[in-house]
C-alpha positions in Angstrom: -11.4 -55.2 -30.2 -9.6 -57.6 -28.0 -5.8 -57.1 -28.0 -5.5 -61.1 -29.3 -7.9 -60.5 -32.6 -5.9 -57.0 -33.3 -2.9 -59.1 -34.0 -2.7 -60.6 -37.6 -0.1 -61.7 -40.1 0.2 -58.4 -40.5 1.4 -57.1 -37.1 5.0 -56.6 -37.4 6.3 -59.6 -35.1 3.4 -61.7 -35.2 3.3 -65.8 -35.0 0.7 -67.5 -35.5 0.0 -70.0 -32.6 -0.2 -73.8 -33.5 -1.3 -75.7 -30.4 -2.4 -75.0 -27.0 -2.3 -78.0 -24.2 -4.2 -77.0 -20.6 -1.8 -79.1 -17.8 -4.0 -78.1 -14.8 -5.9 -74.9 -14.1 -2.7 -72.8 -13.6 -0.7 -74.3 -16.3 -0.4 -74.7 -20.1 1.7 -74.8 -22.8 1.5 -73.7 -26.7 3.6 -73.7 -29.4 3.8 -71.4 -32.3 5.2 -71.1 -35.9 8.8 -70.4 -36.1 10.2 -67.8 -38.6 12.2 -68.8 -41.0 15.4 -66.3 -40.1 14.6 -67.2 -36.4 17.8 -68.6 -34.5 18.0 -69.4 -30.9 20.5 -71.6 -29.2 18.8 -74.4 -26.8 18.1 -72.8 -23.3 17.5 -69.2 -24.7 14.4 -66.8 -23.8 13.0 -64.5 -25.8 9.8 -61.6 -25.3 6.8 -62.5 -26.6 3.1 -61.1 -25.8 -0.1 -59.7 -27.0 -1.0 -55.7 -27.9 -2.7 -53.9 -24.7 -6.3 -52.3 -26.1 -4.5 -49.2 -26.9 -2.6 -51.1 -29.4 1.0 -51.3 -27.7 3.2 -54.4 -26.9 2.5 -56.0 -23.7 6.1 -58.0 -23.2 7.5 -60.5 -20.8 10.1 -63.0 -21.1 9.6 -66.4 -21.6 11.9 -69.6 -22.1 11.8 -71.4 -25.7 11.3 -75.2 -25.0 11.8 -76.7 -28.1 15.0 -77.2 -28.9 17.3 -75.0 -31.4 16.6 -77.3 -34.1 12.8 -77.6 -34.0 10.8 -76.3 -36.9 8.0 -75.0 -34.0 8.8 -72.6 -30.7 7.5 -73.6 -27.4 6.6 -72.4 -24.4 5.4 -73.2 -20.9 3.3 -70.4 -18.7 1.5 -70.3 -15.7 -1.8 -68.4 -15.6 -2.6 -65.5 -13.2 -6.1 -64.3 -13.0 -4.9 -60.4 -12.5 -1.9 -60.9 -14.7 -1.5 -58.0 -17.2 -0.5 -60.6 -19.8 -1.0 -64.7 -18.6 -4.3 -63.2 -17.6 -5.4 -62.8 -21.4 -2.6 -65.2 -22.5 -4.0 -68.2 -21.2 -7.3 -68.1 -23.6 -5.1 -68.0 -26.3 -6.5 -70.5 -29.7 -4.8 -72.4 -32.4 -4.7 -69.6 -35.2 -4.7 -67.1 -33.7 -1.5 -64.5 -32.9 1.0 -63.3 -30.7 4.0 -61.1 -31.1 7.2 -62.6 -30.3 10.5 -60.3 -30.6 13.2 -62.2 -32.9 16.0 -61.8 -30.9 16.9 -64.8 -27.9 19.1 -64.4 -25.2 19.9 -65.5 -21.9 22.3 -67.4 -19.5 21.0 -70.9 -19.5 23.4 -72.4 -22.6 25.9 -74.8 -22.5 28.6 -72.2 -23.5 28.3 -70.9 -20.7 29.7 -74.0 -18.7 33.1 -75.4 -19.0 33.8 -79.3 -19.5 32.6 -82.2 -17.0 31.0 -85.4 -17.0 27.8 -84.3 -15.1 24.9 -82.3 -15.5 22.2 -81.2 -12.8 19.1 -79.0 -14.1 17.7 -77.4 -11.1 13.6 -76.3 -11.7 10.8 -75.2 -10.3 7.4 -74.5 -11.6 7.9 -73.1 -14.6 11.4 -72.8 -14.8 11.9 -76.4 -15.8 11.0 -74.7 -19.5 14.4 -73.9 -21.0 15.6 -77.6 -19.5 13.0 -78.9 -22.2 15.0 -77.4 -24.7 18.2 -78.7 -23.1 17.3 -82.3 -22.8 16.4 -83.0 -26.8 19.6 -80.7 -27.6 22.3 -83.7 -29.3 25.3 -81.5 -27.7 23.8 -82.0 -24.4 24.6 -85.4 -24.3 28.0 -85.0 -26.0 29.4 -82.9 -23.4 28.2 -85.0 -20.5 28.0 -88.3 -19.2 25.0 -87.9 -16.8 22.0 -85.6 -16.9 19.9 -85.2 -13.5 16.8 -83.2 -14.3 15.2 -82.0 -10.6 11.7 -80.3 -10.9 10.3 -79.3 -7.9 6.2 -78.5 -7.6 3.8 -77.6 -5.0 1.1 -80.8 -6.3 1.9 -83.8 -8.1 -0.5 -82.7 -11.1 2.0 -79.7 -12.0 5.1 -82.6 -12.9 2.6 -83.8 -15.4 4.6 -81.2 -18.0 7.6 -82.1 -16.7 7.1 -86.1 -17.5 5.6 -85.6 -20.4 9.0 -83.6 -21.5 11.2 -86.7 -20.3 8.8 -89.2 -22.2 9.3 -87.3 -25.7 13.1 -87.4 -25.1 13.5 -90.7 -24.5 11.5 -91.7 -27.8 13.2 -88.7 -29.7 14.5 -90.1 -32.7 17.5 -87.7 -32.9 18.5 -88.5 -28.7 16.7 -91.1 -27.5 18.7 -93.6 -27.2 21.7 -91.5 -25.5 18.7 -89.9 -22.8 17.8 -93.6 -22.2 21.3 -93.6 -20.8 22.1 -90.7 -19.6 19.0 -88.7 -18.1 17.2 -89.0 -14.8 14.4 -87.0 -14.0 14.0 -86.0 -10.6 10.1 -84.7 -10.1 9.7 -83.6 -6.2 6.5 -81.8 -4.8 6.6 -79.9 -1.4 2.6 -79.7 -0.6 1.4 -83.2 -0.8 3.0 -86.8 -0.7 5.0 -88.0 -3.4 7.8 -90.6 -4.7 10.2 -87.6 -3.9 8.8 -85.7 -1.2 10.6 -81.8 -0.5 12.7 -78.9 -2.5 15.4 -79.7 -4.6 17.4 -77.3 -2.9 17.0 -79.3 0.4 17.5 -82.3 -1.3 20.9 -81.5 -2.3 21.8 -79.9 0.9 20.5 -82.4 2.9 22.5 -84.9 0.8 19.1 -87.3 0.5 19.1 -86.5 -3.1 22.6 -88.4 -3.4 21.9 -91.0 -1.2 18.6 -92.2 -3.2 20.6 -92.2 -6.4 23.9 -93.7 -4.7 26.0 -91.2 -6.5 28.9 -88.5 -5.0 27.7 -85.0 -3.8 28.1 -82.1 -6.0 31.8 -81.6 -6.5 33.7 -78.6 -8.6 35.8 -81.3 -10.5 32.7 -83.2 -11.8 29.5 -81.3 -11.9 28.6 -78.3 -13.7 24.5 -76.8 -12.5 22.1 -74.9 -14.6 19.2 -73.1 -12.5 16.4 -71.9 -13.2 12.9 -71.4 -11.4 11.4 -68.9 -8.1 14.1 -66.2 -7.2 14.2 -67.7 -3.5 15.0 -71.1 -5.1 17.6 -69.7 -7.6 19.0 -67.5 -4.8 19.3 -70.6 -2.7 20.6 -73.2 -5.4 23.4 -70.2 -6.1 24.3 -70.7 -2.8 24.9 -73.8 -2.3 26.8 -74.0 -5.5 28.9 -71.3 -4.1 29.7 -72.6 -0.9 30.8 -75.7 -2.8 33.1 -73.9 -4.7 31.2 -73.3 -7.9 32.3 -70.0 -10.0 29.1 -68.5 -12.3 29.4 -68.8 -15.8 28.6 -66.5 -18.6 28.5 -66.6 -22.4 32.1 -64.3 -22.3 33.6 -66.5 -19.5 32.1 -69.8 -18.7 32.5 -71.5 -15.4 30.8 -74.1 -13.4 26.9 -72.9 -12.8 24.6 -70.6 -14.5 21.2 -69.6 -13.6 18.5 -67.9 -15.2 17.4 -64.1 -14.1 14.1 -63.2 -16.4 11.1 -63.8 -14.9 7.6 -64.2 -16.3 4.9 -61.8 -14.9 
């Protein structure tokens, strides 16, 4: 029995999964049903997985990208032939199961950032997942005056996810009209042409990332950064918010930037 068709409503932790959506061969997204006593705050991770054939939990964190006030729970993955779980993870099916753990966490919330007017949501790959939940949360756009979404990919196909978040924003209901106003999206590929051509990490340092957009370079006083993607980006990005003055935040002491340190494998 393969570990997907051992899990059922029975399997303490189960979800049943709702829809799958293929973005290119290394990337896809599914969403699942969400428990009624599930609460997560926008930005959150939380382990989910599938049982190994000898029956035990094969976990790994992954950000929610729906926001907290969703009636699903979404997430984004990449797929690796020889991964122990995006390896069997990937042929997931509508109605079928996987075990998700019902208690969030993580570093990528808005408490964890004191008040200023702008926003910048620093991704790669992956990693742009908890900014999906970020961008439809309402509070989002009450607690700042301008939202800058970067989302940095090797190929132009992997932003496809990425637009397609923006795009359901825009028309939400609930925030449209404030993400009409406030958010700019910021998709940038590294290993063929593009509008935006390079890492957002060199954009920034480089200052070309300010220039295109005619607005002031990172500053302690205005801008608060959320990152979250590769460990060399995040490791990068923390630097340059450091040099620049930036404190990081927590949930027990927020500051100026927070960036996220669970990785999917």
């Amino acid at each position: 029995m393969s570990d997907i068709a051992a899990i059922t409503d029975q399997t303490p932790d189960a979800v049943r999964v709702l829809s799958v959506q293929h973005w290119t061969d290394r990337l896809f997204s599914f969403e699942v049903e969400r428990p009624a006593s599930f609460r997560f705050r926008s930005g959150e991770f939380v382990m989910i997985g599938l049982l190994t054939e000898q029956g035990k939990p094969l976990l790994r964190a992954y950000s929610i990208t729906t926001p907290f006030w969703d009636e699903k729970i979404g997430f984004y993955s990449i797929k690796v032939a020889d991964g122990p779980l995006t390896s069997r993870l990937q042929h997931i099916k509508p109605d079928e199961f996987i075990i998700m753990k019902r208690k969030p966490t993580g570093t990528l919330v808005l408490d964890a950032l004191t008040p200023a007017s702008r926003l910048f949501l620093v991704s790669t790959g992956t990693g742009i997942a908890p900014f999906a939940s970020i961008i439809r949360d309402p509070e989002t756009y009450e607690r700042f005056d301008e939202i800058y979404l970067l989302h940095g990919c090797r190929f132009a196909d992997e932003l496809s996810y990425g637009k397609s978040l923006v795009a359901e924003a825009k028309s939400d209901m609930l925030i449209g009209e404030q993400a009409t106003a406030k958010l700019t999206h910021l998709p940038s590929t590294t290993r063929e042409p593009s509008e935006l051509t390079g890492r957002p990490t060199d954009l920034i340092s480089s200052g070309e990332l300010f220039d295109r957009l005619n607005i002031p370079a990172l500053s302690v006083g205005s801008d608060r950064v959320m990152i979250c993607g590769s460990m060399a980006m995040n490791q990068d990005m923390k630097a340059i918010c450091e040099q620049a003055g930036f404190n990081e935040g927590a949930n027990s002491q927020p500051a100026e930037f927070v960036l996220e340190k669970a990785f999917v494998g």
